[in-house]
N, C-alpha and C positions, 0 to 999 in steps of 0.2 A: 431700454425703455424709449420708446416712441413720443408719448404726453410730452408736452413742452414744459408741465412742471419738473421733469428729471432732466432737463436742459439745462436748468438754471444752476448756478454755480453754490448756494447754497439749501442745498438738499437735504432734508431733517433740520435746519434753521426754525425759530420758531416764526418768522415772518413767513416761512415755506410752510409748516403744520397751517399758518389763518389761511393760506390760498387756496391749498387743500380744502380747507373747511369751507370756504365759499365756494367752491365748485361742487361739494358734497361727493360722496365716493359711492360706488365705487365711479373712477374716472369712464366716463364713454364717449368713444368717439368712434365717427363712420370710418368703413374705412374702403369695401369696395361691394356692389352689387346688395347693398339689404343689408349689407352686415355691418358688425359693429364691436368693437374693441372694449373690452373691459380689462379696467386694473384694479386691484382691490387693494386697498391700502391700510395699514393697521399701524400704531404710535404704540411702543415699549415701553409700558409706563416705570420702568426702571433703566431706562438710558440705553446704555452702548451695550456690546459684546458681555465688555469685561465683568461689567457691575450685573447684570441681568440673570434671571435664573432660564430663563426662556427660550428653548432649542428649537420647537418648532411652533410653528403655525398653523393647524388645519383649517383649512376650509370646504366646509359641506352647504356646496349648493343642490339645491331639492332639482334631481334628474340630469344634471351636469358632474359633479364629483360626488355625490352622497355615497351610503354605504353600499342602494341597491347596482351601482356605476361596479363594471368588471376594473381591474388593475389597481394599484396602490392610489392610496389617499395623495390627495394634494397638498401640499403645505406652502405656504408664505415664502419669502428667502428674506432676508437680511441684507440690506446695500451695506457694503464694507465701514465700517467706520461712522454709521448712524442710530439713528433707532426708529430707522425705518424699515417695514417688511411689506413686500410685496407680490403679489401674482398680477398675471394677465392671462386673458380665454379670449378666442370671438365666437361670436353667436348672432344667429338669422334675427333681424331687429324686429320679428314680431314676437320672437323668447318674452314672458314673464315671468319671474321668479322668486324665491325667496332663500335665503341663505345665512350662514352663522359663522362666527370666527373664535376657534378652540384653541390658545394658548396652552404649550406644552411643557413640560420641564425636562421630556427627556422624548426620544424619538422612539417609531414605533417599532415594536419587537422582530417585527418579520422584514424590516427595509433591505436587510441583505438576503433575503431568499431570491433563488433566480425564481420557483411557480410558488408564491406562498398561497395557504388554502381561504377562497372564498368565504366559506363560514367562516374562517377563525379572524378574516378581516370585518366582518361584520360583528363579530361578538366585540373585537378590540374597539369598533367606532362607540357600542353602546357603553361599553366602562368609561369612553371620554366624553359622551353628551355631558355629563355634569359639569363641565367647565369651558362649554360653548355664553358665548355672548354676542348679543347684537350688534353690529356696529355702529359706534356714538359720531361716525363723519356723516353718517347714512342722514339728510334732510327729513325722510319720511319718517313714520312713525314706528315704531318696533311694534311687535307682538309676538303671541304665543303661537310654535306653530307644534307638529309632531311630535309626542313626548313631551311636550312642558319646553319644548326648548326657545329661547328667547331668537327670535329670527328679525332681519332687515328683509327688505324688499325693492327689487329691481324691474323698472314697465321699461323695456324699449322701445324707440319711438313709432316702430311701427305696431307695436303689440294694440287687440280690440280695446278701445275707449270704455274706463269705467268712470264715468264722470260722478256719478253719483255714490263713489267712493273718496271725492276728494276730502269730505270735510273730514272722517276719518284719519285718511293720510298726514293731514297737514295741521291739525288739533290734536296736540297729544295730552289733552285734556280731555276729549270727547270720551262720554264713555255711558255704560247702560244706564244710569244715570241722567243721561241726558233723552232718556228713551221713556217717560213719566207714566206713559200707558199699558207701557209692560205690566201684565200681571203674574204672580207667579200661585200655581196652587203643585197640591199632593196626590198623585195618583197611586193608590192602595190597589196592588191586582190579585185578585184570588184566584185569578185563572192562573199568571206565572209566581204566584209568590214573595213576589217582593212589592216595595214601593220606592219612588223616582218623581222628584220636580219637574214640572210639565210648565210650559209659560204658552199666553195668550197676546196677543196683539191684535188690534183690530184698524184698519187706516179709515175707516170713515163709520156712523151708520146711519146716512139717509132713508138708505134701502136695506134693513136690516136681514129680512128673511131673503132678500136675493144676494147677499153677498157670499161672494166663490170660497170654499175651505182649502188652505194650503196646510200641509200637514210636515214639517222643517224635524227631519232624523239629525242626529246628532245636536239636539238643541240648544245645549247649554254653550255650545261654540258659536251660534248665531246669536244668543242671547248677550253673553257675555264676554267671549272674546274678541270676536267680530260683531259687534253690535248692526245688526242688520235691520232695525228700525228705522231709523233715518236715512236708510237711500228705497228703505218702503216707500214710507210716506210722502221720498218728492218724488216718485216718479208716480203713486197716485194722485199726486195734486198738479202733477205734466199731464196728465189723464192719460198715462200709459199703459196704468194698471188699474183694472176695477177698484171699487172700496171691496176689503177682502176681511177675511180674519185669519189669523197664522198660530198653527199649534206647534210648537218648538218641544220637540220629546226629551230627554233627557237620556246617553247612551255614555255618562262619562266614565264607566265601569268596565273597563276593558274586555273584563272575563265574560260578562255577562252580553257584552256588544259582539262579541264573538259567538254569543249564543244567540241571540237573538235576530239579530241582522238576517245572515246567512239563511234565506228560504227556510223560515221558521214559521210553520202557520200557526204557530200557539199563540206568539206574538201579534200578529194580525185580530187573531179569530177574540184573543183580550183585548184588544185596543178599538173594535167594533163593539164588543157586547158593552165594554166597560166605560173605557173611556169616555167614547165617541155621543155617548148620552150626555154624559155629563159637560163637555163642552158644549154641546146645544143649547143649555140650561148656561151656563155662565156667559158664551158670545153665541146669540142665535142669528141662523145663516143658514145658504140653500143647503139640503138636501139631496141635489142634484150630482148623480156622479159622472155627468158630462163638465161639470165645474172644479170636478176635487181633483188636487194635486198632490201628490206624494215625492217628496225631494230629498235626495240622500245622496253621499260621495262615496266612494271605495265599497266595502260592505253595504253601505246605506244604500249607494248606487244599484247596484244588487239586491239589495232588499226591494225598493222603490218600484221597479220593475216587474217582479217576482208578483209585487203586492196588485198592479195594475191587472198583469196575466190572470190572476189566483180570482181576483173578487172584482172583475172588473164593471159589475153594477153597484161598485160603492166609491171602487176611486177610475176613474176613468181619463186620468194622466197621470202621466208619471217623468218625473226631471230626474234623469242617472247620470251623474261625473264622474267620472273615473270608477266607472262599477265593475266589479268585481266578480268578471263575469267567466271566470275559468273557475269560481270555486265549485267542487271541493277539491280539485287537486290542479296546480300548472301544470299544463302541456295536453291537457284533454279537454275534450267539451266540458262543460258545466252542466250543473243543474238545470241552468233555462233551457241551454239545448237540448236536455232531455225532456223538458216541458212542452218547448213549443213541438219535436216531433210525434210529443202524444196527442198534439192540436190541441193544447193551452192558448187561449185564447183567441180560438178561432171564432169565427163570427160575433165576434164583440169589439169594432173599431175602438180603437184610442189612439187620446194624440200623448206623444213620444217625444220627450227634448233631451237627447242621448251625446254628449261630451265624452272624449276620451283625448291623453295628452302624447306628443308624437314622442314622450320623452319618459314613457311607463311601459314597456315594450309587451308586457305579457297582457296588461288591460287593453292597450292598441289592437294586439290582435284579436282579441277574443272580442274587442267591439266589430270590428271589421267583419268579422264572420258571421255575427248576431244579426246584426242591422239589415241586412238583405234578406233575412228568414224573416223579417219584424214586418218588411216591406211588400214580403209576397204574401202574406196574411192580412194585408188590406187595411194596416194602420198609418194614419198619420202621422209624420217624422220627421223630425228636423235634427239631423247629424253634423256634428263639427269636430273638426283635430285641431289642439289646440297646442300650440307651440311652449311644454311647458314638462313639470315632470305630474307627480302625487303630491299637489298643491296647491292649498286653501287661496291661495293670493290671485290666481287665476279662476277658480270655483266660485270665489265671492261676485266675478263680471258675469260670469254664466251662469250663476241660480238667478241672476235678475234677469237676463236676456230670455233663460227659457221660462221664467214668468208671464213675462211678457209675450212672447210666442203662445204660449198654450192658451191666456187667457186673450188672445187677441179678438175673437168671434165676440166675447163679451163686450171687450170695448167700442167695438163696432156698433154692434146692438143700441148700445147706450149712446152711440154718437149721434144715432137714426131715428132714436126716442123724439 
């Protein structure tokens, strides 16, 4: 160990656990050219070796060790004679991440295979999600991330500025509650058959009928886990962003998100006849589908997309993060590519704020490939790679930035009023 805290001669002391805790974990230090050292450090809350039930330590960082990572899990180690465990990685300091620590009581089944099989490491990580936890050294604040799983979160120094996520980070009292103008209603569909909590939000209404519709897939994670109200509203009171109104869908049904996301025009063609009425009548707002945004990550990202190409005189942008743009099978074109070479959305410009993370291999490319067909089609586009894996903690700085991006003409307008 490197860290000057594993110098010191009393290591798992309890005066060494407070120095630990004032530095907060995981430990980071430079080390040469952009990069940067990370130690992750976890306390046994049953002491030494002897007395402890606890063999290993996993740790699943989103795009670095997680389950979609080739080769064996990573696990913690044990300093001799302590009740300390720990790992180190380094990583490009503009990496952001989020990560869990799974206490074990016995090690995993396949550690002695010389090729153990990919799925069968990927089924073993999901029977151990259930006794991952957050790290309690981690300063920031925890949250929910994939799967319900309770995750910490790591910005390196160089990583993009989300400043308007600090009060989140640093209040771990904040919470949708703090967000008073959220509305929540019912959305009943007769077109697909079921019904789903929809939330509204509005950041200003001076200008009622000209404020832009942003339309937030997966809603009930912006609504509620990531409360995304409050770095709304100050970056429309920085005059970043127009006064706007935000429909938050609700997609927390796995089964049914898998059906619907995925270039499903039934979903669209309900959420125009039905919905989209009814929200005019609750937050009234432009009409304009040079103003309407559609924003979604993974599936959503793919949906979002799909939705701009498909009707693109109703939503005429679209925010895709990590979208999911090889479905319906890895290693071949997608659906979009067979759209856009039927000329889907040709002669219909939109603006395009398209994310994808250098640390999701099979979204990487299949954005890489999209994006230059988006481009020779005569859309507007703003492309970035973003140093990270299939993860909400970096998605949260990017649905604000390509907000901000798409709705920029607006604020313009209004600077010039």
């Amino acid at each position: 160990m490197k860290d000057s805290l594993f110098q010191r001669d009393d290591v798992g002391s309890e005066s060494w656990w407070q120095a630990v805790a004032c530095r907060g974990t995981p430990l980071i230090e430079p080390t040469v050219a952009g990069r940067y050292r990370l130690t992750f450090v976890w306390r046994d809350p049953e002491g030494l070796a002897e007395s402890s039930s606890t063999q290993r330590v996993w740790l699943n960082i989103t795009g670095v060790t997680d389950h979609h990572q080739p080769g064996l899990p990573q696990s913690l180690r044990r300093l001799p004679g302590t009740d300390v465990w720990t790992w180190e990685t380094e990583l490009e300091g503009r990496w952001r991440g989020s990560y869990c620590l799974i206490p074990s009581g016995e090690p995993a089944p396949f550690e002695g295979e010389a090729q153990p099989d990919l799925q069968g490491i990927r089924l073993w990580w999901r029977s151990v999600f259930p006794l991952a936890q957050a790290d309690r050294l981690n300063p920031r604040r925890a949250w929910q991330g994939g799967r319900g799983l309770a995750v910490s979160g790591v910005h390196l120094p160089d990583a993009p500025a989300q400043p308007a996520w600090a009060a989140f980070d640093t209040d771990r009292t904040l919470s949708s509650a703090a967000w008073p103008s959220l509305q929540q209603f019912q959305w009943d569909s007769a077109r697909l058959g079921n019904s789903r909590p929809v939330w509204l939000f509005a950041t200003g209404n001076t200008t009622r009928m000209e404020r832009p519709l942003a339309i937030l897939l997966d809603g009930q994670f912006w609504a509620q886990t990531m409360p995304i109200g409050v770095p709304l509203q100050e970056l429309t009171d920085a005059g970043q962003l127009p006064e706007a109104v935000y429909l938050l869908i609700d997609h927390s049904d796995r089964a049914l998100r898998g059906s619907e996301l995925p270039c499903n025009p039934e979903f669209w063609l309900a959420l125009q006849e039905e919905l989209l009425p009814q929200v005019r009548d609750w937050a009234p707002h432009a009409q304009s589908a040079t103003s309407t945004v559609v924003a979604g990550q993974s599936f959503g990202g793919l949906a979002a997309l799909y939705a701009a190409l498909h009707w693109p005189e109703r939503f005429g942008c679209a925010l895709s993060q990590s979208g999911s743009f090889w479905w319906p099978q890895r290693g071949k074109p997608g659906r979009l590519f067979e759209a856009l070479e039927s000329g889907q959305g040709r002669g219909h410009p939109l603006r395009l704020f398209i994310e994808a993370g250098l640390r999701e291999p099979a979204i990487l490319e299949a954005s890489r490939a999209l994006v230059p067909r988006l481009r020779e089609q005569g859309h507007a586009l703003d492309y970035r790679e973003i140093d990270g894996g299939h993860d909400a903690l970096w998605w949260r700085g990017g649905l604000l930035d390509g907000l901000v991006w798409l709705w920029q003409p607006l604020v313009a307008a209004d600077a010039h009023r």
